[in-house]
C-alpha atoms as one frame of an Amber mdcrd trajectory, in Angstrom:
protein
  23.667 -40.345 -40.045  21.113 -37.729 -39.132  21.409 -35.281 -36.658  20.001
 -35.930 -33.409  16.920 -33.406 -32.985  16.363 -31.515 -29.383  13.642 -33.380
 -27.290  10.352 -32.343 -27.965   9.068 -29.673 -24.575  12.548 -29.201 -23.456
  12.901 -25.567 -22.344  15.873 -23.288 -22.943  17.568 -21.528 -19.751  15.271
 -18.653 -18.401  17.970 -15.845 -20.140  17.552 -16.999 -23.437  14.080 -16.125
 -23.547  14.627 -12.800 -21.110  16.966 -12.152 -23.593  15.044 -13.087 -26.831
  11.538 -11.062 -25.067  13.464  -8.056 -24.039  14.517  -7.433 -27.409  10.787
  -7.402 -28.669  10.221  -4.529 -26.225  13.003  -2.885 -26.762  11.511  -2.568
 -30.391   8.071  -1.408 -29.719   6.253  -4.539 -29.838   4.902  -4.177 -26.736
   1.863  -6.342 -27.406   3.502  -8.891 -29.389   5.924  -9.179 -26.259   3.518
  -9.289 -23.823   1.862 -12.359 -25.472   4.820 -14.213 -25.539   6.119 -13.430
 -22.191   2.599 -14.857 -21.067   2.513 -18.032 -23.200   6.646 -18.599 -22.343
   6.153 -17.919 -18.458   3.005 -20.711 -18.526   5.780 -23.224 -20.321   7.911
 -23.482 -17.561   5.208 -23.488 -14.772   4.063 -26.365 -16.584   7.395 -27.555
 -16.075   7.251 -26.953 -12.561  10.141 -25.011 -13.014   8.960 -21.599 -10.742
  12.349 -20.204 -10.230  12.720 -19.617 -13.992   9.289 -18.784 -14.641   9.510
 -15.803 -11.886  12.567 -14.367 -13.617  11.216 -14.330 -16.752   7.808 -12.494
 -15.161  10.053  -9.874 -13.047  12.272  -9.113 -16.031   9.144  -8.714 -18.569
   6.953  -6.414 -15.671  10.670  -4.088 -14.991  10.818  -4.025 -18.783   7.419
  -3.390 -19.796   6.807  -0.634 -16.833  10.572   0.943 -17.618   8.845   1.972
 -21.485   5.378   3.113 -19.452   3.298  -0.284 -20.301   1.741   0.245 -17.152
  -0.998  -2.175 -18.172   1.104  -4.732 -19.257   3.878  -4.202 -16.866   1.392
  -4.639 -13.930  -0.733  -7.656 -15.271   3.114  -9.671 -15.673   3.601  -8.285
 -11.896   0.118  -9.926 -10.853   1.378 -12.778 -12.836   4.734 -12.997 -10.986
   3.163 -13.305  -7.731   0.313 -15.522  -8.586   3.767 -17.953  -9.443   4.770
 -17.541  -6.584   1.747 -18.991  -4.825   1.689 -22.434  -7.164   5.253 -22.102
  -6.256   4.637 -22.717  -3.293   7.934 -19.929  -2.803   7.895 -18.866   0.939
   8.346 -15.357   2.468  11.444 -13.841   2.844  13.681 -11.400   2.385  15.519
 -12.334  -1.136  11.685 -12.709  -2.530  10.337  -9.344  -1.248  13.541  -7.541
  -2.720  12.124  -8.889  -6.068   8.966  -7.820  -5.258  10.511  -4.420  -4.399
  12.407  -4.043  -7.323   8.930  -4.558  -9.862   7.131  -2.286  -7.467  10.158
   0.337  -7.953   9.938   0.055 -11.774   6.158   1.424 -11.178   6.258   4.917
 -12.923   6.264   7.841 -10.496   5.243  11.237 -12.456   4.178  14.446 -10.592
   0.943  15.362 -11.050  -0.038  18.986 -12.305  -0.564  21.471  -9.396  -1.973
  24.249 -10.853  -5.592  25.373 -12.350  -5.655  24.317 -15.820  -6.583  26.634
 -18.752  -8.762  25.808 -21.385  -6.433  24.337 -23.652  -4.809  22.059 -21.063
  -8.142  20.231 -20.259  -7.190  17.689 -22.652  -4.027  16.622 -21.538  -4.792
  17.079 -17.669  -7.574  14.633 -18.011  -5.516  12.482 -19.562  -2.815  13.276
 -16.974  -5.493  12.037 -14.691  -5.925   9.288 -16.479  -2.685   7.803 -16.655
  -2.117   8.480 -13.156  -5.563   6.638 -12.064  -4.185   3.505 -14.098  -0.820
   3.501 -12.374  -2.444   3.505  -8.808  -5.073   0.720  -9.713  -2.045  -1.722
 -11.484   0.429  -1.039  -8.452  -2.337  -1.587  -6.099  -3.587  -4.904  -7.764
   0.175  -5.921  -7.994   1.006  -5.346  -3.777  -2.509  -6.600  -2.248  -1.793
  -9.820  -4.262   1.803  -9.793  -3.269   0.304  -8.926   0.637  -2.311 -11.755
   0.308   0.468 -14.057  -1.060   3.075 -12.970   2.124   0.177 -14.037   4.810
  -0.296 -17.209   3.464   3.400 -18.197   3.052   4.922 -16.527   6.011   4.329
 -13.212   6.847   2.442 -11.048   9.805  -1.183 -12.042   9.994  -1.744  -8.919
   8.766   0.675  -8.875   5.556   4.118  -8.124   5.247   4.546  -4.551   6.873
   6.973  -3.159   3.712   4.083  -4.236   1.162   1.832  -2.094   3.116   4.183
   0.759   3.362   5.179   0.312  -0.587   1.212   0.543  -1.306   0.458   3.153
   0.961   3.366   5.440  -0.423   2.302   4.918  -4.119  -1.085   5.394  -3.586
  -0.476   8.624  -1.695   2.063  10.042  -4.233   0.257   9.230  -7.358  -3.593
   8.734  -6.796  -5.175  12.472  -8.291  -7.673  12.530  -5.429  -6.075  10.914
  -2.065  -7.755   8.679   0.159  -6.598   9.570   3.095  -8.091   6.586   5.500
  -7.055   4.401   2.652  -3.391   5.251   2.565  -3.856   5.461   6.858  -5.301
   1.461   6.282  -2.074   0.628   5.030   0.740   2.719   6.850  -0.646   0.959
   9.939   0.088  -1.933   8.956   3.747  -0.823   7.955   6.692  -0.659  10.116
   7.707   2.535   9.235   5.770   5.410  11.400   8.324   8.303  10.458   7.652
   7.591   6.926   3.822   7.868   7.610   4.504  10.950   9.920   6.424  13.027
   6.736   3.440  11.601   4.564   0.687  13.512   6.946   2.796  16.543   7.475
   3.303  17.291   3.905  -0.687  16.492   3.348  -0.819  19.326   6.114   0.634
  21.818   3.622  -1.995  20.681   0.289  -5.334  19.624   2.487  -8.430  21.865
   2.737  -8.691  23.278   6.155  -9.826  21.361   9.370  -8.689  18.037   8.019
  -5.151  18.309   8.856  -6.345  17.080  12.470  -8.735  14.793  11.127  -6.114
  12.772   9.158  -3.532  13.391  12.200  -6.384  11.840  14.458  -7.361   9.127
  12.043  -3.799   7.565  12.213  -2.786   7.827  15.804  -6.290   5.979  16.641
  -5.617   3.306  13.884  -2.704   2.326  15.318  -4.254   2.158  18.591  -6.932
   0.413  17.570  -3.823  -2.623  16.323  -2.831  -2.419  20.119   0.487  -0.533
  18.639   0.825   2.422  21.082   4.282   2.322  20.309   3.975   3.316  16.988
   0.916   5.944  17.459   3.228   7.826  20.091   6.450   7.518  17.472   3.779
   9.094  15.178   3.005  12.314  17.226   6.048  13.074  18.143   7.861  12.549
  14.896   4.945  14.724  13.515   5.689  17.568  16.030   9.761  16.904  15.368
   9.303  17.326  11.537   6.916  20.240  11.454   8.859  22.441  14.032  12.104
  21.344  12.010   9.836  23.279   8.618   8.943  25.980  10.916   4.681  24.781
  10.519   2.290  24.998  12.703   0.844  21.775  14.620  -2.773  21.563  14.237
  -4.031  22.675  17.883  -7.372  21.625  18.058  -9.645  19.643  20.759  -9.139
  16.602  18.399  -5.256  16.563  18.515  -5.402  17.652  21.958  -8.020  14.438
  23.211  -5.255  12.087  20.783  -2.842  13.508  22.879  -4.529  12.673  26.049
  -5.859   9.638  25.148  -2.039   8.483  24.312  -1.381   9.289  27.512  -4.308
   7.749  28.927  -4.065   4.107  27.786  -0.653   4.111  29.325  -2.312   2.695
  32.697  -5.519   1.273  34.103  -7.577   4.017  34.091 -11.127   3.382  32.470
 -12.870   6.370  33.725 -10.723   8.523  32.788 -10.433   7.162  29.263 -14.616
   7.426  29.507 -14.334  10.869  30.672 -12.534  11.957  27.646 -14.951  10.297
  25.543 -17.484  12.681  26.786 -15.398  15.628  27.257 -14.572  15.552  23.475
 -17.492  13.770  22.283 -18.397  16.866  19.749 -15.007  16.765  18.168 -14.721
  12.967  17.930 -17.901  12.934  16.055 -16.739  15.057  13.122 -15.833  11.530
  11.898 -18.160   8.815  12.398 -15.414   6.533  12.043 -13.743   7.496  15.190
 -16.196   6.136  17.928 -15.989   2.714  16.603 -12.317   2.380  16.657 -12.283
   3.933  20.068 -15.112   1.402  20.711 -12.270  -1.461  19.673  -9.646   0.435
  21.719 -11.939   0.049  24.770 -12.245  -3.608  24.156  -8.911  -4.159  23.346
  -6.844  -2.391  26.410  -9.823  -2.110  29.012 -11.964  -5.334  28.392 -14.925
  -3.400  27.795 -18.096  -5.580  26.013 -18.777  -3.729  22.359 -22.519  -3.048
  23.219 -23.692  -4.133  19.289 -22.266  -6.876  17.687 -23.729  -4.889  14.369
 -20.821  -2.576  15.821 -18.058  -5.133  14.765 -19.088  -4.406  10.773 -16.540
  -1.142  10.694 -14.097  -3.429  11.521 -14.562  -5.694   8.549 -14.463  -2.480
   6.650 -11.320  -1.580   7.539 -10.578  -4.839   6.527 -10.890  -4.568   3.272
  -9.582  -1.224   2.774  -6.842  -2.945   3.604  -7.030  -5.103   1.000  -7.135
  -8.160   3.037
């Protein structure tokens, strides 16, 4: 009597083949792995079987990134999450710790801070490089994630620790920092002490005069949300943290109309809030930004008409900096 064969498309538990594809990393056949990872994960989505498929695709990205396959690591991270939508997996806490722990396995590497000589062109461009590819594969891998938390669950806005996890990494390991890009995201965090020891340690690397700019930038973001809460936590964590390192606060008419203006929208008090406007209209337009979100604050905490619809397009801008 013959054997009885396995049915034909029945799939193994999820560890044998975390197992089974871990071992093909661990032995350099990072391609070869990657492949099979792909075509293994796409079995058991087939198979509507989602939970399975999503450990498979957080093991392989934590794997992958751990041996600095960025590339790889982040496109099985996109992967992961793009599961979880034809999973149909809600948001919630046990899911974003998963997401947490891929977006930990992202490399962090400090970039060089010094003037390279001639002989270290080569390897700071490729330095550069590396570090350019880490920010755009993290950043594809948590504006899907933030996109996939809005439709299953989350703020309107995204989950408020995706934001925070994109705006730290971007901030820590972009070569040139976008400032009002990393700003786009902390907003939408919930964690303004974080984003106040970001912008007082770009204090102490920043070219001069934009210490108040960035400062000024974030307080009227947050604003701009209707979270006054959070812009005031700002300032005054920034003052706490800076005295506490024995810095200077940037005193300048911009940080002193933010500080105003906090005070300000604490009450009914349009002309005042107009007043300012004019009073500090030469420092508020050192960034052309900054009269269209006050424009929105007007709106938003005084009823006042925007006079341009056209006016509404920064908005959609800062939309998609966001990544929305």
């Amino acid at each position: 009597m013959s054997r009885e064969r396995p049915r034909r498309g029945t799939l193994p538990p999820a560890q044998e083949n975390i197992e089974k594809l871990e071992k093909v990393v661990e032995e350099g056949n990072y391609y070869g792995a990657q492949q099979m990872y792909k075509s293994t994960c796409a079995r058991y989505v087939s198979a509507q079987r989602y939970s399975e498929a999503l450990d498979i695709l957080q093991a392989g990205a934590c794997i992958q990134l751990k041996h600095g396959q960025v590339t790889c690591g982040a496109e099985l991270a996109v992967l992961f999450v793009e599961t979880l939508v034809k999973g149909k997996i809600p948001y919630e806490s046990e899911t974003l710790d998963r997401v947490r722990k891929i977006y930990e396995a992202f490399p962090q590497i400090p970039l060089p801070q010094h003037l390279p000589d001639d002989d270290e062109m080569q390897q700071i461009s490729e330095t550069l490089g590396a570090a350019k590819m880490r920010v755009e594969g993290c950043s594809s891998f948590l504006k899907a994630a933030i996109k996939w938390s809005v439709e299953f669950g989350a703020h309107r806005n995204g989950s408020p620790e995706l934001h925070v996890m994109l705006a730290e990494y971007i901030y820590s390991e972009s070569p040139e920092v976008d400032m009002a890009r990393v700003s786009s995201h902390f907003v939408r965090g919930n964690n303004p002490k974080k984003f106040a020891s970001v912008l007082v340690n770009f204090m102490g690397k920043c070219y001069p005069d934009e210490d108040d700019l960035a400062i000024a930038r974030a307080a009227l973001m947050y604003i701009s949300f209707g979270n006054l809460r959070d812009a005031n936590c700002l300032m005054d964590e920034i003052k706490k943290q800076v005295e506490s390192k024995q810095l200077d606060f940037p005193q300048s008419e911009l940080t002193q109309f933010i500080l105003y203006l906090l005070q300000t929208l604490q009450r009914d008090a349009l002309p005042l809030f107009n007043m300012l406007r004019a009073n500090y209209k030469t420092s508020i337009e050192r960034e052309p930004a900054f009269n269209e979100l006050l424009d929105e604050i007007a709106e938003k905490y005084y009823g006042v008409r925007r006079r341009n619809p056209m006016q509404g397009m920064f908005g959609d801008i800062f939309k998609m900096m966001g990544g929305e």
